[in-house]
N, C-alpha and C positions, 0 to 999 in steps of 0.2 A: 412348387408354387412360384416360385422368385428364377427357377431356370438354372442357369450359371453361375456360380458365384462371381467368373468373370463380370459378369453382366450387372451385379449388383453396383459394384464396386466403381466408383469414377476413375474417368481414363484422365482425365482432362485436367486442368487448374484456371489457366488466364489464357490460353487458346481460346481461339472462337468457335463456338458451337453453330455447326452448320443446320442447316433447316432439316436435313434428315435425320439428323441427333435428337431433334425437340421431341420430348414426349410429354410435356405439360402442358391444360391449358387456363386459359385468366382467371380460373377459378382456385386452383392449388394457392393461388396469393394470399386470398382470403383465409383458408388454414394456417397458412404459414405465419404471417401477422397475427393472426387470435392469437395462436397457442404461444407466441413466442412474448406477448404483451400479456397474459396470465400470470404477471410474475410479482415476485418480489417490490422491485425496484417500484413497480405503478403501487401497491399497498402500502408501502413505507411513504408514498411520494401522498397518499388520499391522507394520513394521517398526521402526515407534514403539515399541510395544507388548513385543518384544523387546529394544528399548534401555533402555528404564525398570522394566521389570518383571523381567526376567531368568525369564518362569515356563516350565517343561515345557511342551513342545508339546501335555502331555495337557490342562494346566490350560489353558491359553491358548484352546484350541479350546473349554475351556467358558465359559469368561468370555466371550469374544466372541459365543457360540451365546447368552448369556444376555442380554448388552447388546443384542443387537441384535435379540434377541425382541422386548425391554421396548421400546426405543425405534420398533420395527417396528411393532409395535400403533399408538401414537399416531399413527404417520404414517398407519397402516389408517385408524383410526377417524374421520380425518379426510380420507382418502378418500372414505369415504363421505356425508360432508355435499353431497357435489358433486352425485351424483344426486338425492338430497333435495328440492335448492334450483334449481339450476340455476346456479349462480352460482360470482365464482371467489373464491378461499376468502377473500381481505380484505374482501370486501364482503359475503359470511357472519357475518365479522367483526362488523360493526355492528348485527345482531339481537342480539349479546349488551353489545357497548359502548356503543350509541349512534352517530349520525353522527359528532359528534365525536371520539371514543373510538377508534371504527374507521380515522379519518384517522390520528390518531396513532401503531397501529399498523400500517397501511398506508406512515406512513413507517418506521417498525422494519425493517416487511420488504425497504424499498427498499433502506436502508444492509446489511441483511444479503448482497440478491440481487443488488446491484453490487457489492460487495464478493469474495463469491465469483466471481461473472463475471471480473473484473479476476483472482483471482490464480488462476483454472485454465486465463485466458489463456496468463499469463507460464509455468505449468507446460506448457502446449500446445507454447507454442512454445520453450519452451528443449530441447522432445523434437525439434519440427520441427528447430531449429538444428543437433545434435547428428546427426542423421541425416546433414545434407549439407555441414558441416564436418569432422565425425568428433573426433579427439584437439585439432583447430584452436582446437575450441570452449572446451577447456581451459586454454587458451596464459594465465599471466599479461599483467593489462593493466590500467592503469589506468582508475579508475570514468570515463571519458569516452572513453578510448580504443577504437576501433574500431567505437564506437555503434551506429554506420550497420550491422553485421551483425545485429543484433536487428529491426531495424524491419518489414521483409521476412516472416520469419516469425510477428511480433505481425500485423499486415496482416491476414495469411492467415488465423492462427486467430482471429483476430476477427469479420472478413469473413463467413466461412464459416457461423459461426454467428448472423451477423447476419441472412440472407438467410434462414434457416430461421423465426428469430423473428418475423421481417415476414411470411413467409408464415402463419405461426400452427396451429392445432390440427393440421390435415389432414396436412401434411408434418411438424410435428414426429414425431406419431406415427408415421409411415410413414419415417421417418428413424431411430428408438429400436427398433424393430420389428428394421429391419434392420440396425441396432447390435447389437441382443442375439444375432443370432446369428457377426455377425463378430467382435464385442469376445470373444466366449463361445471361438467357435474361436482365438482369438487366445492369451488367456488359457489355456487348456487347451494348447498348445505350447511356450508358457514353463514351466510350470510341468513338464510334460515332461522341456523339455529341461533346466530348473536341476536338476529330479529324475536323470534320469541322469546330468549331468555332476559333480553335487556329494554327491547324495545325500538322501535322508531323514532330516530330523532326527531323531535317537533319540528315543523317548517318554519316557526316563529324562530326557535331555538339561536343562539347569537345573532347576529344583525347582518349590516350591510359597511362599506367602508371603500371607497375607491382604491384606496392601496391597497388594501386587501384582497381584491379582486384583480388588480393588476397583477397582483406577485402570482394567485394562484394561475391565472390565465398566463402569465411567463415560464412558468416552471412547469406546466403543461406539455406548453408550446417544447420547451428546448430537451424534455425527454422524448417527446416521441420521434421530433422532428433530427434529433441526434441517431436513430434509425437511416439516416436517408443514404450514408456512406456505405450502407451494406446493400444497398435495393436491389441493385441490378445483378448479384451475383445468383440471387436465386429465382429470377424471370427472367435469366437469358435463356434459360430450358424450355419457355414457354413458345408453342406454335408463332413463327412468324404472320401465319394471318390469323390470329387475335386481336380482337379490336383492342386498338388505345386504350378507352374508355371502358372495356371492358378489366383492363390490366388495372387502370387508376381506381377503380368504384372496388374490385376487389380487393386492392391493396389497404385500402382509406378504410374502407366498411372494418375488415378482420386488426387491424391495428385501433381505429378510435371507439368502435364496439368494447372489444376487450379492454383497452384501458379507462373510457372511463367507467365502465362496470367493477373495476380492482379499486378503482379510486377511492368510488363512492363505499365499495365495504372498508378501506383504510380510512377513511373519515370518520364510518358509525365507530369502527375499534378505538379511533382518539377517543370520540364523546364519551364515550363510558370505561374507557380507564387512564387515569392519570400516571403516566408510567414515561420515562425519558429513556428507558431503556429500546435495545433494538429491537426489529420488527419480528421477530422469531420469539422472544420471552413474551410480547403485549399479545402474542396467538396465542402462547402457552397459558397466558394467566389468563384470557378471557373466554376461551372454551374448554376451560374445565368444567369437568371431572376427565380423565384424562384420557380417555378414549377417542371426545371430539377434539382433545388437542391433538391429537395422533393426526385428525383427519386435516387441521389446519397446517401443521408443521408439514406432513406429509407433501399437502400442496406449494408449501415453500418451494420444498427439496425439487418436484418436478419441474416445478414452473423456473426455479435456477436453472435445470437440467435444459429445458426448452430453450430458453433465452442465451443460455451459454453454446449449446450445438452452433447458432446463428454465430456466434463474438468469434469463437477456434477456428470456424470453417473460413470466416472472412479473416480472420487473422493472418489465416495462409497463404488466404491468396495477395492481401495487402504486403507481405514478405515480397512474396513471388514480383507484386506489380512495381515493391523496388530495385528490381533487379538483381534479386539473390540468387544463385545458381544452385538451387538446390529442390528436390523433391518434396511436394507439397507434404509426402506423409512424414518425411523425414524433419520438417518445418513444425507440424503437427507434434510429432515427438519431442523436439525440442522445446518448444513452448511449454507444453504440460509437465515438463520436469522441472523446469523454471518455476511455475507455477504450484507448482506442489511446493516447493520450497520457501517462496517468499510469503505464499498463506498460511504454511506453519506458525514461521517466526513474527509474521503481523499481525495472529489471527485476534489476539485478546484488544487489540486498540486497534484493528484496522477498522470498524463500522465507525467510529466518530471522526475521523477525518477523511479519508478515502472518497468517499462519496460526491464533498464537496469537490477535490482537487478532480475527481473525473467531469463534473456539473463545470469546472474553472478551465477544463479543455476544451468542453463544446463551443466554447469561441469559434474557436475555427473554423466549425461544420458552417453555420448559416452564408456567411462571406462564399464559400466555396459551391453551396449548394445554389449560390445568389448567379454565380457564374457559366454554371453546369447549366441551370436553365436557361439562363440567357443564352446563352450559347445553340443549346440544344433547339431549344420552343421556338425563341423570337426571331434569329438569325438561321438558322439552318433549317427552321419548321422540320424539324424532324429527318430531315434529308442529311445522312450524315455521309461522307467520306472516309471510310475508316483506316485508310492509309495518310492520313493528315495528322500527323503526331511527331515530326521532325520538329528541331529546333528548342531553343529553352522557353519560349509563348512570355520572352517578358512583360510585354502591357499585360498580360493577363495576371500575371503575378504582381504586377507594382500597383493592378487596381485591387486586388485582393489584399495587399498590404493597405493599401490604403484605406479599404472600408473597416479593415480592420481598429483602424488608427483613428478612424473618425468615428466609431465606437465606444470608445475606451472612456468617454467623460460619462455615456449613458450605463456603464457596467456596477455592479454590486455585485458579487460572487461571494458576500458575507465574510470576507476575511482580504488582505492585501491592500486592496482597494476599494474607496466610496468615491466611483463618478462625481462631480459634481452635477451634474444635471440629472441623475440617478437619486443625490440627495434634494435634489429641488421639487422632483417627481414625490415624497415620502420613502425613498431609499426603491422604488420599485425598476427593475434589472428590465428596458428596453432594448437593448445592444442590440441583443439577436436578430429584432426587426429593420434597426437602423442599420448596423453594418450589411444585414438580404438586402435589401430595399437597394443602399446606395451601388450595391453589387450590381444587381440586375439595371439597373438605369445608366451606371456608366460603363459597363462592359456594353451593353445594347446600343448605345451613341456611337461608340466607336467603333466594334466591329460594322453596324451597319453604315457607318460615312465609310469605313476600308472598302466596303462591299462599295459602297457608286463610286468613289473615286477610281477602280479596279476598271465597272463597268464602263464609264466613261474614258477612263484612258484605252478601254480597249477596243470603242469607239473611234 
């Protein structure tokens, strides 16, 4: 069926992938976003969303349809740099920072994409544990006591997805492929059965509130759009002549599809159980009798499994893009045994804070992604040089600092810091737009005055 095992297996990591290497086309985007946004993170994020905001089901389904337009794009458009270049998107990276520049960010994205790896482990498997404990899982116990039953399930969901990362492009895809349509039917059964057993929220059902609507439309916005560092490692495979637009529409479509569909059922699970606990017990406890929790938690466990292949695979290559001299499977191995270990010993208090500090690094992405496109769209229209990566690109870094910094009064991150213009807003977290925005407008001034000043002198 599959031929070679050679053949299966990726040769490659941050090399560039030649046009006779491509064997994907604009459509593979589309699976790979659905299944990998099937997940946890967007359920826990629809149920959030309900606890903070309190808006009607009507408002809520537009704030979310609106966030996750807006943050869906950047991850598009950054899809599409993949076919462009050939390359995976940190080391796309360094056409606009510099070698330097691009390490630096490259490690950004390591802390970002171990980071999530590690904690959709521990939500993986506190789904795997709960399956084949049941109410056991619940039992008071002290933080050391009974240890030994977490390890087992960490193991697995790590493992599992360790095996995918090492084997690299060929079977992720063909793993998310067939994600999106079991996480898909999976999801469509829950949602089901909480619909018949509990009901459809009323449209009336809580109100309307302009904070409230900003915060759900920001936190939309900064999960999907926190996808956009991974984009281009898995559409550099795609045919060089596929359309742009074809690349963007499938990218956008299978990531804001899938998430706000996970949303909208983590919003019904708030309305009808009042529970502060994490997102793997509020399955457990609202589709009993326990056979449809099996199917809920199940889908946890996959939709970790989905999402985390994407976080290892990039994680690797983010190593690799800063200059570590080492083999991507041997990178691979080392991560997951780091990873096993630190989700052991965090696993009982890692969901209540974790979360936030990973949501409190996506600073970064927007400023960065603010640059990439300017770079990419406005200044180079797509016309890239891919030998242009000398040097440390400090305006690029001192404007990225910058948008950073002229950020920080609009930020809320619910802990550390309250912007003052964040608190003037009702505490709602704009950063992400302001720090993109002043990105792409002063990176775009100056690169393009370089470019006539360049053309004119060499007139």
């Amino acid at each position: 069926m599959f031929g070679r095992t050679t053949d299966i297996l990726e040769k490659k990591d941050i090399q560039r992938i030649t046009d006779i290497e491509r064997d994907k086309n604009a459509g593979s985007q589309f699976f790979l976003w659905f299944a990998s946004n099937l997940t946890i993170g967007d359920l826990a994020l629809g149920s959030l969303i309900y606890a903070i905001t309190g808006l009607s089901f009507t408002w809520m389904f537009v704030s979310i349809l609106i966030g996750n337009l807006l943050g869906g794009t950047l991850l598009a458009l950054m899809s599409v740099t993949g076919p462009r270049t050939g390359l995976p998107q940190m080391m796309i990276g360094r056409i606009s920072f510099g070698e330097l520049g691009g390490r630096v960010m490259a490690f950004l994205q390591w802390l970002n994409s171990v980071g999530w790896f590690i904690f959709n482990s521990v939500i993986a498997a506190s789904a795997l544990l709960i399956i084949f404990e049941g109410e056991r899982a619940f039992a008071p116990q002290s933080p050391f006591s009974g240890m030994h039953q977490y390890l087992v399930p960490i193991i697995v969901a790590v493992v599992v997805v360790a095996f995918l990362a090492f084997a690299g492009q060929r079977i992720i895809h063909m793993f998310e492929k067939l994600m999106s349509a079991v996480l898909g039917i999976l999801f469509v059964v829950i949602l089901i059965y909480i619909v018949g057993n509990y009901g459809f929220p009323s449209l009336a059902t809580g109100g309307f509130s302009a904070v409230g609507f900003g915060l759900s439309v920001a936190l939309t916005f900064s999960y999907i759009m926190s996808w956009g560092p991974y984009a281009a490692d898995y559409s550099r495979y795609v045919k060089d002549d596929a359309p742009p637009s074809s690349v963007f529409l499938a990218t956008l479509g299978g990531g804001v599809i899938a998430s706000v569909f996970v949303e909208i059922i983590g919003y019904i699970i708030a309305t009808n159980i009042s529970s502060s606990s994490e997102i793997s017990a509020q399955i457990f406890s609202i589709l009993a009798p326990l056979h449809a929790s099996i199917i809920g938690l199940f889908a946890i466990f996959l939709g970790g499994m989905s999402a985390n292949a994407l976080n290892l695979y990039s994680n690797s290559l983010s190593m690799k893009s800063m200059g570590i001299k080492a083999r991507r499977t041997t990178i691979v191995l080392y991560v997951v045994l780091v990873s096993i270990v630190v989700s052991y010993f965090l696993y009982q208090n890692y969901y209540s804070y974790f979360e936030d500090f990973l949501l409190l690094l996506d600073y970064w992405i927007t400023p960065w992604l603010g640059i990439m496109i300017a770079d990419f769209f406005i200044v180079r229209r797509m016309r890239v040089d891919l030998t242009d990566s000398k040097g440390s690109a400090v305006p690029a870094l001192l404007i990225y600092v910058s948008s950073i910094l002229v950020s920080i009064p609009f930020m809320n991150p619910g802990y550390l810091i309250v912007g003052p213009l964040s608190n003037y807003f009702g505490g709602v977290d704009i950063s992400y737009f302001v720090s993109f925005v002043f990105a792409v407008v002063l990176y775009s001034t100056y690169a393009l005055r370089k470019r006539t000043v360049r053309t004119s002198n060499a007139v």
